[in-house]
C-alpha positions in Angstrom: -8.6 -11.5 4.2 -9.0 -12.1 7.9 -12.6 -11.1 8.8 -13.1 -8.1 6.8 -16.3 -9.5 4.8 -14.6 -8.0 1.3 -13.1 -10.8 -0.8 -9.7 -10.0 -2.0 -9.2 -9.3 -5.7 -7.6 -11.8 -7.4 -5.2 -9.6 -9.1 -2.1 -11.7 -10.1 -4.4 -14.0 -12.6 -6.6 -11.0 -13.5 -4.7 -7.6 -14.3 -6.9 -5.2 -12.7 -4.6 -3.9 -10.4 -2.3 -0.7 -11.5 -1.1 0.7 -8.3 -0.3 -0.8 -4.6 -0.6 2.0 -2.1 1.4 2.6 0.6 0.4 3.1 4.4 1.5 6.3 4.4 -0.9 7.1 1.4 -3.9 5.9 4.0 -2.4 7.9 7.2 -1.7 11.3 5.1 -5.6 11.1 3.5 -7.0 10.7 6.9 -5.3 13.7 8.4 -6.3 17.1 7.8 -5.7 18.9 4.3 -5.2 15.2 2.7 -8.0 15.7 0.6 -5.4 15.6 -2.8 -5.2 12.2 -2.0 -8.4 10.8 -2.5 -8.2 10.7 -5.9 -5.7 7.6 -5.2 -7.8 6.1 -2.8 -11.1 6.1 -4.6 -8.8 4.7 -7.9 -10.9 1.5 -8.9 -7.3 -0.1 -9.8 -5.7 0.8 -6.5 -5.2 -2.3 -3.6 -3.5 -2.2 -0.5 -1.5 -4.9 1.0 -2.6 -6.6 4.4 0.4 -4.7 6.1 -1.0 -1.9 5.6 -4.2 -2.4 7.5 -2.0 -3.6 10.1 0.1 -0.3 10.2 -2.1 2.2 9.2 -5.0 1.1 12.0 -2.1 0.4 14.5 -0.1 4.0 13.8 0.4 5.8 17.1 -1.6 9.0 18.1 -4.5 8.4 15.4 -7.5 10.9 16.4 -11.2 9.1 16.3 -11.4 10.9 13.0 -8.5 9.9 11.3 -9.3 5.6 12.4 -12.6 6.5 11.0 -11.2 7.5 7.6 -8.8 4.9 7.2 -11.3 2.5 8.2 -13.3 3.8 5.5 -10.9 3.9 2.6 -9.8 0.3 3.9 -13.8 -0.7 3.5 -13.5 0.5 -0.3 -9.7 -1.2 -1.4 -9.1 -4.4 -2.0 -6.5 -6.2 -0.2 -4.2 -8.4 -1.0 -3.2 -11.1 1.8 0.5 -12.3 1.8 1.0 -14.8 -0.8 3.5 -17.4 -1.1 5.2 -15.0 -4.1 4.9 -12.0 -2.0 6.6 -13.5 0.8 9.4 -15.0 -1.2 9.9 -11.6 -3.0 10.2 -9.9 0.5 12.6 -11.8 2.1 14.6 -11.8 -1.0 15.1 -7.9 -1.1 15.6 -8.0 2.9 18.3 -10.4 2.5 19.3 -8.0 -0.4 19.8 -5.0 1.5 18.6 -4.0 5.2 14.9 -3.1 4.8 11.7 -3.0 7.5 9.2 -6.1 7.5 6.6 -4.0 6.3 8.5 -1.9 3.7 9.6 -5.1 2.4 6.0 -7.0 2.0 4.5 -3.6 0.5 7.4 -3.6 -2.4 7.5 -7.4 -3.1 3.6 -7.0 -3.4 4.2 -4.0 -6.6 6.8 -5.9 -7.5 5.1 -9.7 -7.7 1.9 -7.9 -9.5 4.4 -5.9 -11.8 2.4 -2.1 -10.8 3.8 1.0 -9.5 3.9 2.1 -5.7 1.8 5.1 -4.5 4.0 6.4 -2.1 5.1 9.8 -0.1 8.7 7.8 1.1 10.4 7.4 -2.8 13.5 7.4 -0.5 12.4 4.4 1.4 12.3 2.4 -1.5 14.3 4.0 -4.3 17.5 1.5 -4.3 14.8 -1.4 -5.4 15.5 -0.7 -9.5 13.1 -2.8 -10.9 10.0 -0.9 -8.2 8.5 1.8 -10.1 7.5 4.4 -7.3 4.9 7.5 -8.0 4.7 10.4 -5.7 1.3 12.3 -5.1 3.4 14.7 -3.2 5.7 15.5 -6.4 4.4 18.8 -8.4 4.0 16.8 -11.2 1.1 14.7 -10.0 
């Protein structure tokens, strides 16, 4: 990771991981009455992919408050950078079907490390079969 003074888990050789999170995961626990989700963030298995920093901190119309949160949840979850699997994942499923840079990196990273997605946008990803996706929104969680 680029200056952030965390090392980044090494979590393809080491099976810790059990969830990537999704930027909108990070944005919805920094606004007001996200609370539920900070059971997710605080999960010692949980990692966030470098995109994520990129579009959670760069989201328009974030308050003072809600940079400070995500800043503080991104100070407590690993990150994973973009590896040469990740990168070849996400340009496969983008050639595979139209899909956003970002969406693409965050689901090739579940995918590569073979964990579920923590998002709120099942939708966004829900044609990718093999992605198992987990909804903190959903009454069930």
């Amino acid at each position: 990771m680029l200056g952030s003074g965390k090392s980044e888990r090494t979590a393809l050789c080491c099976g810790e991981t059990e969830m990537v999170l999704d930027t909108n995961i990070l944005i919805y626990s920094a606004q007001l009455g996200g609370e539920h989700l900070l059971p997710w963030i605080e999960d010692s298995k949980a990692i966030v992919s470098i995109v994520s920093r990129i579009e959670a901190l760069g989201f328009p119309g974030l308050t003072v408050e809600e940079e400070a949160a995500i800043k503080g949840a991104l100070q407590s979850l690993p990150e994973i950078g973009l590896t040469e699997a990740v990168a070849g994942r996400a340009i496969f499923l983008r050639q595979e079907r139209k899909m956003g840079l970002v969406d693409a990196v965050i689901a090739a990273t579940a995918l590569v490390l073979e964990v579920p997605l923590v998002t709120r946008n099942v939708d966004d990803f829900k044609h990718l079969a093999r992605l198992r996706l987990i909804d903190p929104f959903a009454a069930e969680c």
